[in-house]
MIDOSE-1310 file (N, C-alpha, C; in nm, 2 decimals, decimal comma, always signed):
residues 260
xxxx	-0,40/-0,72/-4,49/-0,47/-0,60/-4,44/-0,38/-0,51/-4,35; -0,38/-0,37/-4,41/-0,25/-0,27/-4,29/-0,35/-0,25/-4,17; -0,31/-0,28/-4,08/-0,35/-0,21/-3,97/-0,31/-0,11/-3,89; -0,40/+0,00/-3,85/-0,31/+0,11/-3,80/-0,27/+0,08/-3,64
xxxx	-0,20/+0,13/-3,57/-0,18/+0,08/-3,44/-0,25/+0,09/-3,33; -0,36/+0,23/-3,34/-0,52/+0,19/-3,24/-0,58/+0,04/-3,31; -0,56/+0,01/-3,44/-0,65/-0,05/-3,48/-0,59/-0,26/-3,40; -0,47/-0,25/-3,39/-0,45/-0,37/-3,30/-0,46/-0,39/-3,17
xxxx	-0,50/-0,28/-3,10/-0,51/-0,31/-2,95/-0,72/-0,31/-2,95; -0,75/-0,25/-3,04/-0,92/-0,21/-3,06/-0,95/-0,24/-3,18; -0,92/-0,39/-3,21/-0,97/-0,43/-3,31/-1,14/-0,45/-3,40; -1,21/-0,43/-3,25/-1,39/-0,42/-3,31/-1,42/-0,32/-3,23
xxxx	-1,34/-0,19/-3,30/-1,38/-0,09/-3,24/-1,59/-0,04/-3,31; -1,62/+0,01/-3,16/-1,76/+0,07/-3,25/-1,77/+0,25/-3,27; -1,75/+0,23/-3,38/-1,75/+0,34/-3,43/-1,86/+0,41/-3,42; -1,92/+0,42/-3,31/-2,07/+0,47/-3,32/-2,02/+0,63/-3,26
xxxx	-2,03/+0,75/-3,30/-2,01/+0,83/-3,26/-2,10/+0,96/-3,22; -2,18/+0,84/-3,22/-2,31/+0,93/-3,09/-2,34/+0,91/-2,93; -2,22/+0,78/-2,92/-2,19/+0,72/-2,77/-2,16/+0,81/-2,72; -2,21/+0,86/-2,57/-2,18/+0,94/-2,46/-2,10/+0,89/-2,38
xxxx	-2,02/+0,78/-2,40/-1,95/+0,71/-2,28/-1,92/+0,59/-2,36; -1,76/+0,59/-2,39/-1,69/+0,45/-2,40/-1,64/+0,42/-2,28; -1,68/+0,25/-2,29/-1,57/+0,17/-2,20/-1,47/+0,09/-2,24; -1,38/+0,13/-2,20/-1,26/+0,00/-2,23/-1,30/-0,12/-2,12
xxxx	-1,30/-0,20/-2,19/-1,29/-0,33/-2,15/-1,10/-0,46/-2,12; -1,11/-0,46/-2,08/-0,94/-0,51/-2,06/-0,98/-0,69/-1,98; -0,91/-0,79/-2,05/-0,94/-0,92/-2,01/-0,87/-0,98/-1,91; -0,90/-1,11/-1,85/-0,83/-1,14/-1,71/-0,73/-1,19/-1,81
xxxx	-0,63/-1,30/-1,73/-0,51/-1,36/-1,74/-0,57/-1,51/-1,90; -0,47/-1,53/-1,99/-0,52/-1,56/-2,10/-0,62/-1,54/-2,21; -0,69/-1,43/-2,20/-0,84/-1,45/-2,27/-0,79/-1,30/-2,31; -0,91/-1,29/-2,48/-0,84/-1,20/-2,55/-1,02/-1,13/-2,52
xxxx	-1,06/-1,06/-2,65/-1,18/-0,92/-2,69/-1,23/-1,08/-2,70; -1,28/-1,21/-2,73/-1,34/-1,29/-2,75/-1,39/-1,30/-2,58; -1,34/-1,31/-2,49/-1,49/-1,25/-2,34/-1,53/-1,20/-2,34; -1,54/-1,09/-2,45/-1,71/-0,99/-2,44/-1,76/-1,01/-2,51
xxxx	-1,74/-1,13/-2,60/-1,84/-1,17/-2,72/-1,98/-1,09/-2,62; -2,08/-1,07/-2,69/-2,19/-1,08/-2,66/-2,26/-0,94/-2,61; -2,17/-0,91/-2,52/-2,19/-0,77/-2,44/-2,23/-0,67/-2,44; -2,23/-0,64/-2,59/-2,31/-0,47/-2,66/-2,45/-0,51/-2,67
xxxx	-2,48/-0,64/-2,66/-2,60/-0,69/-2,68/-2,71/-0,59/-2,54; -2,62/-0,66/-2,43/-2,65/-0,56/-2,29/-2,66/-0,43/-2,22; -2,59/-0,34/-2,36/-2,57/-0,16/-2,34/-2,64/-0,10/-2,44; -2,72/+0,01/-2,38/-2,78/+0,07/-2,47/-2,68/+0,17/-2,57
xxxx	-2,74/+0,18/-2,67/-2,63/+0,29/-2,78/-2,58/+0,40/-2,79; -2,56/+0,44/-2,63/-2,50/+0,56/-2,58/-2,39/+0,51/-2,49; -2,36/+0,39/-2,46/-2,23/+0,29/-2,39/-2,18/+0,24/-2,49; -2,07/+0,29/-2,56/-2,00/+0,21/-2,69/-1,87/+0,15/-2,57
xxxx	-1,89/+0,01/-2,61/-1,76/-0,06/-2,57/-1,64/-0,11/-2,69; -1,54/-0,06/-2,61/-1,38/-0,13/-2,65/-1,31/-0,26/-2,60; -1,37/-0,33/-2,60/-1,28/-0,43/-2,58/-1,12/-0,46/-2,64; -1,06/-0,41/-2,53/-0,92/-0,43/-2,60/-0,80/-0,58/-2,61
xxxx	-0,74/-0,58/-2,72/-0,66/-0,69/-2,75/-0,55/-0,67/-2,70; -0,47/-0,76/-2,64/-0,36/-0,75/-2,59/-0,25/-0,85/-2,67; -0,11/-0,80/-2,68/-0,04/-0,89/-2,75/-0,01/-1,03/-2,74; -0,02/-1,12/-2,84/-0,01/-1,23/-2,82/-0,11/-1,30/-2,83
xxxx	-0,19/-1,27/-2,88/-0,34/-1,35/-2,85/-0,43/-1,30/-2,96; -0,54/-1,37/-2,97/-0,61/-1,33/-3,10/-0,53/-1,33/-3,23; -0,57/-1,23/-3,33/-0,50/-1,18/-3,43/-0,36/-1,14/-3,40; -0,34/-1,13/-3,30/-0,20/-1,04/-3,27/-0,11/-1,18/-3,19
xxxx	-0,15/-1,30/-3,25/-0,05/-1,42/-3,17/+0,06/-1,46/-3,18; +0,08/-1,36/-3,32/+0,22/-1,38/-3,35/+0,32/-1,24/-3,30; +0,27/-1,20/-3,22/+0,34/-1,11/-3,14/+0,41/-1,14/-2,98; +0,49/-1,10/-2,96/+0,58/-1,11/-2,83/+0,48/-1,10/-2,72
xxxx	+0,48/-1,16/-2,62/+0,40/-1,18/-2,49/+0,44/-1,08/-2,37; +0,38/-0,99/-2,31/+0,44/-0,91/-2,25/+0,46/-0,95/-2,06; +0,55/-0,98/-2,01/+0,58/-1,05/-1,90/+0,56/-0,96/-1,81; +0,56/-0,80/-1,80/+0,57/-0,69/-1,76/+0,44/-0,59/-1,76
xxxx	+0,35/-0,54/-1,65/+0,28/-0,47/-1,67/+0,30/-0,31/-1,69; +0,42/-0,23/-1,64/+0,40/-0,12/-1,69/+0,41/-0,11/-1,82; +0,49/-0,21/-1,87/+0,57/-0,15/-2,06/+0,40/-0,16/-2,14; +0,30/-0,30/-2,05/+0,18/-0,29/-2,09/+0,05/-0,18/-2,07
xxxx	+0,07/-0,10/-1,96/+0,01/+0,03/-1,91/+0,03/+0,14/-2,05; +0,17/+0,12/-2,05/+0,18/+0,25/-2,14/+0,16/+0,25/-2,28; +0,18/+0,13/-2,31/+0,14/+0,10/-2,48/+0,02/+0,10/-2,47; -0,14/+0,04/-2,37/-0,24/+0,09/-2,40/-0,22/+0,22/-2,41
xxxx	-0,21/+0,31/-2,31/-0,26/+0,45/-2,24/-0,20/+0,53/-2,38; -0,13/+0,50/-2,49/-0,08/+0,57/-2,60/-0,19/+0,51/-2,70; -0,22/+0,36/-2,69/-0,29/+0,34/-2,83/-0,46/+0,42/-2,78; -0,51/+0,40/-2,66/-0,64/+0,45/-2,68/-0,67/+0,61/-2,64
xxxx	-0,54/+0,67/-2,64/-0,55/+0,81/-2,57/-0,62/+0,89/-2,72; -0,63/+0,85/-2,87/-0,73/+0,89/-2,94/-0,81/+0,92/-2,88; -0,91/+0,77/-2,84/-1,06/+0,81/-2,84/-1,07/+0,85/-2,66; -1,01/+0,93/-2,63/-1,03/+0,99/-2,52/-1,09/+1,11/-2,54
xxxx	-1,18/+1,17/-2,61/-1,21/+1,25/-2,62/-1,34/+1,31/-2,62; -1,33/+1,20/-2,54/-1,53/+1,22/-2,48/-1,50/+1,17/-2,35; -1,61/+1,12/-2,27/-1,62/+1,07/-2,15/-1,61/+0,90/-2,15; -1,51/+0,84/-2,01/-1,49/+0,72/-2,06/-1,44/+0,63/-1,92
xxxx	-1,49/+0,53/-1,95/-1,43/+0,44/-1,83/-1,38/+0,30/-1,84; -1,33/+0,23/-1,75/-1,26/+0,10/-1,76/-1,31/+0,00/-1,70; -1,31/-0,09/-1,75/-1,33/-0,21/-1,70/-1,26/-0,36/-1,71; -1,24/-0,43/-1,61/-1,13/-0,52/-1,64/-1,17/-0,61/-1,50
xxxx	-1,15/-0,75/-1,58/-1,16/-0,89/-1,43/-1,06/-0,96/-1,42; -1,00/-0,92/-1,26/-0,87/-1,01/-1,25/-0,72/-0,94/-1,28; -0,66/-0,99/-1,34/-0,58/-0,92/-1,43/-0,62/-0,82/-1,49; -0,74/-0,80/-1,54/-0,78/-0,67/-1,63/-0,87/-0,60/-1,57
xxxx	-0,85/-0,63/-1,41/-0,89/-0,54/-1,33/-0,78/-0,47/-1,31; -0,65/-0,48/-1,26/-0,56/-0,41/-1,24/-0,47/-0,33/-1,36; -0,51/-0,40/-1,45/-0,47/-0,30/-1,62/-0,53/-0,16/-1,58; -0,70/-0,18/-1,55/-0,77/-0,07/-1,56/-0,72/-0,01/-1,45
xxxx	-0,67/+0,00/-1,36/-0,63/+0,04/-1,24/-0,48/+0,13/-1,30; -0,41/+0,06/-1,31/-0,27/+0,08/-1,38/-0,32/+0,19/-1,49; -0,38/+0,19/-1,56/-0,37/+0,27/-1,71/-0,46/+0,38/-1,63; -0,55/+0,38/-1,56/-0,60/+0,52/-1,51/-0,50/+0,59/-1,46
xxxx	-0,44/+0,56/-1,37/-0,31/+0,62/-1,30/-0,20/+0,69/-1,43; -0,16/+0,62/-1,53/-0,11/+0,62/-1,63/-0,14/+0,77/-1,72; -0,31/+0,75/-1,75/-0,37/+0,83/-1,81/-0,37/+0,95/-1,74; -0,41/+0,97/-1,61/-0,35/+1,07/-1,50/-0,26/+1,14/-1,54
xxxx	-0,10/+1,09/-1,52/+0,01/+1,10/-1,49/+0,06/+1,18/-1,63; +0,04/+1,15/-1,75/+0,07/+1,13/-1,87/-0,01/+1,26/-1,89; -0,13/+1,21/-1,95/-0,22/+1,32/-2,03/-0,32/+1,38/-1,92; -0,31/+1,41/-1,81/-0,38/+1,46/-1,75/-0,57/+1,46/-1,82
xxxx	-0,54/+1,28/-1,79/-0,71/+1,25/-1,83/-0,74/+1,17/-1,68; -0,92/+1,20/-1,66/-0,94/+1,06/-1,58/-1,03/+1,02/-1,63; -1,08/+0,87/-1,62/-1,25/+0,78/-1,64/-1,32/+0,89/-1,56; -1,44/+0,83/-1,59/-1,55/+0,91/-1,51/-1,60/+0,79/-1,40
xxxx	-1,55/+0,67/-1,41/-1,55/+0,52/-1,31/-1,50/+0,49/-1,38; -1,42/+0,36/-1,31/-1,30/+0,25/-1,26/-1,43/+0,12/-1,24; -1,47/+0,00/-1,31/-1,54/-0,14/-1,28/-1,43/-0,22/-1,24; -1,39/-0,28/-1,13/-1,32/-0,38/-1,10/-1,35/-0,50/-1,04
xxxx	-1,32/-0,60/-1,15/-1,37/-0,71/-1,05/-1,29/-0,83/-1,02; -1,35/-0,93/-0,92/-1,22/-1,03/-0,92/-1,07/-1,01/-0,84; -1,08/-0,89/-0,81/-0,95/-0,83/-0,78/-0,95/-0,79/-0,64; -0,87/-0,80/-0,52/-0,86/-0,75/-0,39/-0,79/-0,60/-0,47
xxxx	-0,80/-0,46/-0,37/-0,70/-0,38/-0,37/-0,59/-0,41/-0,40; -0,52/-0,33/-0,50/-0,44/-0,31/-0,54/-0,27/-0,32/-0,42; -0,32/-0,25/-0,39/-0,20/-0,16/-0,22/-0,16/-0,34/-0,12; -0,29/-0,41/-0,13/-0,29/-0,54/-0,05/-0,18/-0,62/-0,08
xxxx	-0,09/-0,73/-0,02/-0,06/-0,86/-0,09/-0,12/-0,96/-0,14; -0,07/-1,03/-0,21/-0,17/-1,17/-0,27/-0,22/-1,27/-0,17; -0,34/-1,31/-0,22/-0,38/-1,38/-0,07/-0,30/-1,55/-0,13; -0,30/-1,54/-0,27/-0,27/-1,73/-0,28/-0,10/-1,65/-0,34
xxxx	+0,00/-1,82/-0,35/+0,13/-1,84/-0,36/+0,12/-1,78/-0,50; +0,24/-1,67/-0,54/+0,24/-1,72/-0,73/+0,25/-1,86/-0,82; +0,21/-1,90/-0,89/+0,23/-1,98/-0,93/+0,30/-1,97/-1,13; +0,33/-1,87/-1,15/+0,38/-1,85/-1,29/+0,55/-1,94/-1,34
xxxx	+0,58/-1,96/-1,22/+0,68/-2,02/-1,23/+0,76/-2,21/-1,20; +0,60/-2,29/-1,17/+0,56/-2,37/-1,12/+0,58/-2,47/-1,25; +0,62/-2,60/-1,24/+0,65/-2,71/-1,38/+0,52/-2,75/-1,42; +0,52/-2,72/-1,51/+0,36/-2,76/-1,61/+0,25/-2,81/-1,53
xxxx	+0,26/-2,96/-1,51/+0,18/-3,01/-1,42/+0,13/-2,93/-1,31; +0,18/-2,86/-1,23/+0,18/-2,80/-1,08/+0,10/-2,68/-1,13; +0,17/-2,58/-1,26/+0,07/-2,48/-1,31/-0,07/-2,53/-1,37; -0,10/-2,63/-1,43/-0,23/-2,68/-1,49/-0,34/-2,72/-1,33
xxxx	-0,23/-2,80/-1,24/-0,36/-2,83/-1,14/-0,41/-2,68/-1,08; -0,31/-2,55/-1,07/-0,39/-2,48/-1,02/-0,43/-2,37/-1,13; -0,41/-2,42/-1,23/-0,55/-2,33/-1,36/-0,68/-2,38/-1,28; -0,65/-2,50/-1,31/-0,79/-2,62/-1,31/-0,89/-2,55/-1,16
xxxx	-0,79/-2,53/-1,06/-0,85/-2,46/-0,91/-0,92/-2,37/-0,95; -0,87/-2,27/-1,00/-0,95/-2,14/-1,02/-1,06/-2,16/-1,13; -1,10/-2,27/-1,20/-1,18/-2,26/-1,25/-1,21/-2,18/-1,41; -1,15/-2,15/-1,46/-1,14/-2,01/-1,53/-1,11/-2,08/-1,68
xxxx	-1,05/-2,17/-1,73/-1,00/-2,22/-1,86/-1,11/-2,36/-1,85; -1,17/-2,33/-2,02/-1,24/-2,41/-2,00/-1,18/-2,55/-2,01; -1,27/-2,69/-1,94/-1,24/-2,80/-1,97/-1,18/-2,84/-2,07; -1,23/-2,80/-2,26/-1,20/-2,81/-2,33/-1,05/-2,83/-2,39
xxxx	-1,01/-2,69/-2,31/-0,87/-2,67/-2,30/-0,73/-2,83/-2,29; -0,84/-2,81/-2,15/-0,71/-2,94/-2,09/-0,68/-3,07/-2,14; -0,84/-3,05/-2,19/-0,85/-3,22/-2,31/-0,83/-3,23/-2,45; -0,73/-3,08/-2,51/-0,73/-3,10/-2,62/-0,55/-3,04/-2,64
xxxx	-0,46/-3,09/-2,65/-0,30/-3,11/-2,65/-0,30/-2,97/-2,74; -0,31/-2,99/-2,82/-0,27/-2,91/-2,92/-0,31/-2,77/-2,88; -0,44/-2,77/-2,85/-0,50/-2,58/-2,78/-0,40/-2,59/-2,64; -0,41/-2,68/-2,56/-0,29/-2,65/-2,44/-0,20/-2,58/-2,44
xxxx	-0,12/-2,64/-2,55/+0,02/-2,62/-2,54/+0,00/-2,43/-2,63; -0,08/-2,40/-2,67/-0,14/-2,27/-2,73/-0,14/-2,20/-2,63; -0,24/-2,22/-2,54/-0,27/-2,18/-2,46/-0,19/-2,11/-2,30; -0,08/-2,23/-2,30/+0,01/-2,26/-2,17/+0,12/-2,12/-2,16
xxxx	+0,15/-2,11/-2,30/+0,27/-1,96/-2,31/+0,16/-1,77/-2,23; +0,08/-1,81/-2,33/-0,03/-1,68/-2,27/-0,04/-1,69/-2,12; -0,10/-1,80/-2,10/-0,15/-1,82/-1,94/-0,02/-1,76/-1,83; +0,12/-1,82/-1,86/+0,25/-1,81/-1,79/+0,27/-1,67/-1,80
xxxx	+0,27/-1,60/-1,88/+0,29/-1,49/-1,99/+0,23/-1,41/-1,86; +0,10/-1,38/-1,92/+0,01/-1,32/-1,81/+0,00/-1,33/-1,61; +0,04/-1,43/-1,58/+0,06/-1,46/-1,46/+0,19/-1,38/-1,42; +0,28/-1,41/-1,50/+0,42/-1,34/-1,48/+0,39/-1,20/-1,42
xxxx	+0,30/-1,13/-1,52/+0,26/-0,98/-1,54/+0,20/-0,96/-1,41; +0,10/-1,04/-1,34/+0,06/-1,00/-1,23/+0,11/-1,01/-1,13; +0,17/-1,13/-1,11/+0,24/-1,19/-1,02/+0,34/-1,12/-0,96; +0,40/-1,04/-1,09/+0,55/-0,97/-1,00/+0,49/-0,83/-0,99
xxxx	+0,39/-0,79/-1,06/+0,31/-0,63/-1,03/+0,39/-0,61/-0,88; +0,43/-0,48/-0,86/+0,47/-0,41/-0,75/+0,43/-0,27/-0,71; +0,35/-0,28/-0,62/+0,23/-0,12/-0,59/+0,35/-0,07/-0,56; +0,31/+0,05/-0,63/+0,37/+0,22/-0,65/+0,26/+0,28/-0,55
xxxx	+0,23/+0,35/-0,41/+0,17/+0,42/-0,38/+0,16/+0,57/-0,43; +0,03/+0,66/-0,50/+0,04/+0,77/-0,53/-0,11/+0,78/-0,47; -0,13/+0,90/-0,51/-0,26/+0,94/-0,49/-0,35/+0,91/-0,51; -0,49/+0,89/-0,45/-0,63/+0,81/-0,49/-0,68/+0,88/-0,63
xxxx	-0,71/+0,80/-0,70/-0,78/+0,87/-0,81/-0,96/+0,95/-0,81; -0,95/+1,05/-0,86/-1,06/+1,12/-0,88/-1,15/+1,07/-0,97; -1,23/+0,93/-0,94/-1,34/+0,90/-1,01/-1,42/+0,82/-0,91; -1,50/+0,73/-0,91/-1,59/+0,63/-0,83/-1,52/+0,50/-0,90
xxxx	-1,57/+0,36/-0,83/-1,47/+0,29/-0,83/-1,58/+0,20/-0,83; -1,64/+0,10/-0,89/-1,73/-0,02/-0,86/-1,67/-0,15/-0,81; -1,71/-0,24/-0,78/-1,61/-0,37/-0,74/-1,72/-0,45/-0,72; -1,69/-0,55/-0,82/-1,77/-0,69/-0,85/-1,67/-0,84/-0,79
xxxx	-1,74/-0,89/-0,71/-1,65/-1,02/-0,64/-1,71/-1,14/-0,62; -1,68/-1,26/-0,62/-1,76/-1,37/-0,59/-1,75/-1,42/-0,46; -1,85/-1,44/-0,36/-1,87/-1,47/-0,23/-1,74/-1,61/-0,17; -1,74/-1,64/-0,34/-1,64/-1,78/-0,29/-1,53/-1,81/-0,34
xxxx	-1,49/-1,67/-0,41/-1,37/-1,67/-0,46/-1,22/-1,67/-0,40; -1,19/-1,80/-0,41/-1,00/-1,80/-0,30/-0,96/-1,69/-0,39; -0,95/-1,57/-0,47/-0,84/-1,51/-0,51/-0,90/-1,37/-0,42; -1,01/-1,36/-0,42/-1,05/-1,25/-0,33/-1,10/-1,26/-0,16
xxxx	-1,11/-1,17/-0,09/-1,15/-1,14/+0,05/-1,27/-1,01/+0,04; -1,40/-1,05/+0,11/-1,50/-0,92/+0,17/-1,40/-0,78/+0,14; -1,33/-0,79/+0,28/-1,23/-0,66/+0,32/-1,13/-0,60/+0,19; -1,08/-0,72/+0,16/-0,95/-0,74/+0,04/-1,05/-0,62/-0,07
xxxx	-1,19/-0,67/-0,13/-1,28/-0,60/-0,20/-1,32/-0,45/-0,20; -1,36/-0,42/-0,04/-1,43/-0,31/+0,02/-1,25/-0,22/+0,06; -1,15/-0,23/+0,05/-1,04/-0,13/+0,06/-0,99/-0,12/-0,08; -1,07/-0,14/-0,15/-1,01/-0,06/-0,29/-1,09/+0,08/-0,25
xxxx	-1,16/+0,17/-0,15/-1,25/+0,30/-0,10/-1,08/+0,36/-0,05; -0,96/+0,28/-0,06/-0,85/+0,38/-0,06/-0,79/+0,45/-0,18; -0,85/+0,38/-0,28/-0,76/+0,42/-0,40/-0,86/+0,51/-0,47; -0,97/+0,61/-0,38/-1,03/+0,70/-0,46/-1,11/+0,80/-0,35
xxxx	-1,14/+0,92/-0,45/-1,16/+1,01/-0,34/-1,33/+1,03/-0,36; -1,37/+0,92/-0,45/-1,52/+0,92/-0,43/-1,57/+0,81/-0,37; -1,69/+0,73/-0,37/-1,74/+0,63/-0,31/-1,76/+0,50/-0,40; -1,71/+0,37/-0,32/-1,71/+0,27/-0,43/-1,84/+0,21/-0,42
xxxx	-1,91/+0,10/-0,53/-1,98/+0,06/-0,52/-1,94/-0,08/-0,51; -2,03/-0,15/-0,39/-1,97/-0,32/-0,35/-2,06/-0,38/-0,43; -2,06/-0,48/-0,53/-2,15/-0,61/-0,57/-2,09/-0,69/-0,54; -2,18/-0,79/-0,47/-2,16/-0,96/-0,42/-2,23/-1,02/-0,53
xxxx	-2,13/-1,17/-0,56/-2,24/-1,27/-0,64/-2,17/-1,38/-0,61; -2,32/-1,49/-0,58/-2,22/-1,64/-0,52/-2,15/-1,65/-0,63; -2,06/-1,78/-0,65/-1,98/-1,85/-0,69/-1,86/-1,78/-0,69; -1,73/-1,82/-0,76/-1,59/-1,87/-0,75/-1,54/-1,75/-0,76
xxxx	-1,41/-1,75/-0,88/-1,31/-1,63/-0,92/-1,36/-1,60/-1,07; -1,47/-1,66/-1,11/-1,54/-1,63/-1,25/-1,71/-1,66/-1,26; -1,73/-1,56/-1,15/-1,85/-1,58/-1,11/-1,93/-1,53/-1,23; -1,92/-1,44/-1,28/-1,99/-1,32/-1,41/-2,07/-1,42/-1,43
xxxx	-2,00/-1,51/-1,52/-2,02/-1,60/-1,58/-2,17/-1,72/-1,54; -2,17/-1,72/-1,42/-2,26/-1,82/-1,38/-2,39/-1,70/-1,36; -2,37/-1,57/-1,36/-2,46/-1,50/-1,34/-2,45/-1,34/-1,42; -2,44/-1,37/-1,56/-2,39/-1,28/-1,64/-2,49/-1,14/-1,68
xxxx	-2,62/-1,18/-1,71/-2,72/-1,10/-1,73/-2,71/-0,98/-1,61; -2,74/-1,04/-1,48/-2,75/-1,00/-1,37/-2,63/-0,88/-1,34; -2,49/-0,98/-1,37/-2,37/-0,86/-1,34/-2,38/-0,76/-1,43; -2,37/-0,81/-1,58/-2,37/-0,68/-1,69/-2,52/-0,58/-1,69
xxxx	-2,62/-0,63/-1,60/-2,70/-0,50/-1,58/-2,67/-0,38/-1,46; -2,60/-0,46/-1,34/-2,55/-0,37/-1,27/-2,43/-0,29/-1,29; -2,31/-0,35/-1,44/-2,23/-0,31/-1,46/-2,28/-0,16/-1,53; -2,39/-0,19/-1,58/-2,48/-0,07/-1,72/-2,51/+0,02/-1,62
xxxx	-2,59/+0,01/-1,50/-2,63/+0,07/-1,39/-2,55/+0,16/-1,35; -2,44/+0,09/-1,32/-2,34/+0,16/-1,24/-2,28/+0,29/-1,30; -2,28/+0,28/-1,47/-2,24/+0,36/-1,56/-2,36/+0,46/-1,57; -2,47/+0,41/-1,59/-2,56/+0,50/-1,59/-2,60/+0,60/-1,51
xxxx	-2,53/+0,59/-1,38/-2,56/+0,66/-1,23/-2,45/+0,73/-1,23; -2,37/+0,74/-1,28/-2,22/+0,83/-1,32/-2,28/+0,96/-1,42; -2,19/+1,09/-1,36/-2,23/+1,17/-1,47/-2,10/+1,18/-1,58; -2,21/+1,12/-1,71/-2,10/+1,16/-1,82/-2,02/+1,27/-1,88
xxxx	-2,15/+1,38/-1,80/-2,07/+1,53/-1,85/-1,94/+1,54/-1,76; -1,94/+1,47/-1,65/-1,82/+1,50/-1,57/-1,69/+1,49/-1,65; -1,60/+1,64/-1,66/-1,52/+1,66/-1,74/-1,41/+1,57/-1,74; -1,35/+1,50/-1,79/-1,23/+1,40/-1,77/-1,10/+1,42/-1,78
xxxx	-1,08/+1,58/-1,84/-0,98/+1,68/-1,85/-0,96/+1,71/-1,72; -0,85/+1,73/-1,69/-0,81/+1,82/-1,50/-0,69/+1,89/-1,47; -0,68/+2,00/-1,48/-0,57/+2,07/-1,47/-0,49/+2,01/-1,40; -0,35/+2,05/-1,40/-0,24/+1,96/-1,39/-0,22/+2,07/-1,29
């Protein structure tokens, strides 16, 4: 099957083109469009989501792993600048919180587009340092006990050799990418900013959360929810209706074009 080149980064794209508002969806560190299994289930048919694929993973695993997040900024901001042509926002946990961060700026810069909101979750500010050590460069063992910390890959994983060792290149892959991210200070972006965090997450801080209100010149929205650095998860319904919320209380007409 040929695939065109939106068609590999937006592989279940929904073609619904009566949506008032796409979101890109962007995944944390290892995990491909298979974490939002489920999630259109949650939006009404004027929120079409993109869940985007990233290389290496999924269908695309026989592709090169990208260790680098700008070269990854700009190959999305090219593949999805098509469907930019309506009103549109991002969302990303973790790692694919700062994609969305990265590629708004991107999209700015480039095509003088913005979202109409930025969802980030999992993620301290951008501008901040890391609160834990990197660990992308750590000998097998030392990287698996602190997957296992964060909670985030399931059990399954670690008890089955063969998905492991699948799995181990992406995970390193992606940590690389974050780990050596290096803030560029520019200008706050012109949208609203949401920020989803877990009360008990060692990768995030209260404060670390509530100063992402630097990186925009409108007002962010804070959501708490107990549990870890993959909290969604223990309380999923709950997050993805305030995630819908949050979209819903945005205006879509707000033009996404902005003179340069």
């Amino acid at each position: 099957m040929q695939h065109h080149r939106q068609d590999l980064w937006i592989p279940n794209i929904d073609r619904n083109d009566s949506a008032s508002l796409r979101l890109f969806c962007f995944p944390y560190a290892g995990a491909g469009t298979l974490s939002f299994r489920g999630w259109r289930d949650h939006f009404p048919p004027h929120i079409a989501l993109y869940p985007v694929e990233l290389p290496g993973r999924g269908f695309r695993i026989q592709e090169t792993l990208l260790t680098e997040l700008q070269p990854l900024v700009e190959a999305i901001g090219q593949a999805i600048y098509p469907y930019l042509d309506r009103p549109f926002a991002l969302f990303g946990h973790s790692m694919g919180a700062l994609i969305s961060f990265e590629v708004a700026r991107f999209l700015r810069q480039q095509y003088h587009l913005q979202p109409v909101r930025i969802l980030i979750s999992g993620r301290c500010a951008p501008h901040l340092p890391p609160l834990t050590p990197p660990i992308h460069q750590l000998p097998k063992a030392d990287f698996l006990t602190a997957l296992r910390h964060l909670n985030g890959t399931p059990a399954a994983v670690f008890e089955n050799p063969e998905l492991l060792e699948l799995v181990l290149p992406i995970l390193r892959a992606d940590f690389t990418l974050f780990e050596t991210y290096s803030y560029n200070p520019e200008a706050p972006l012109d949208c609203p900013i949401s920020v989803f965090g877990g009360l008990q997450d060692p990768e995030t801080t209260l404060e670390g959360l509530k100063v992402w209100q630097e990186q925009t010149n409108h007002c962010i929205s804070l959501h708490l929810f107990p549990g870890d650095h993959f909290f969604m998860y223990a309380n999923l319904s709950k997050f993805l209706t305030l995630l819908r919320q949050d979209l819903e209380n945005t205006s879509f007409t707000a033009v996404s074009h902005f003179s340069s």
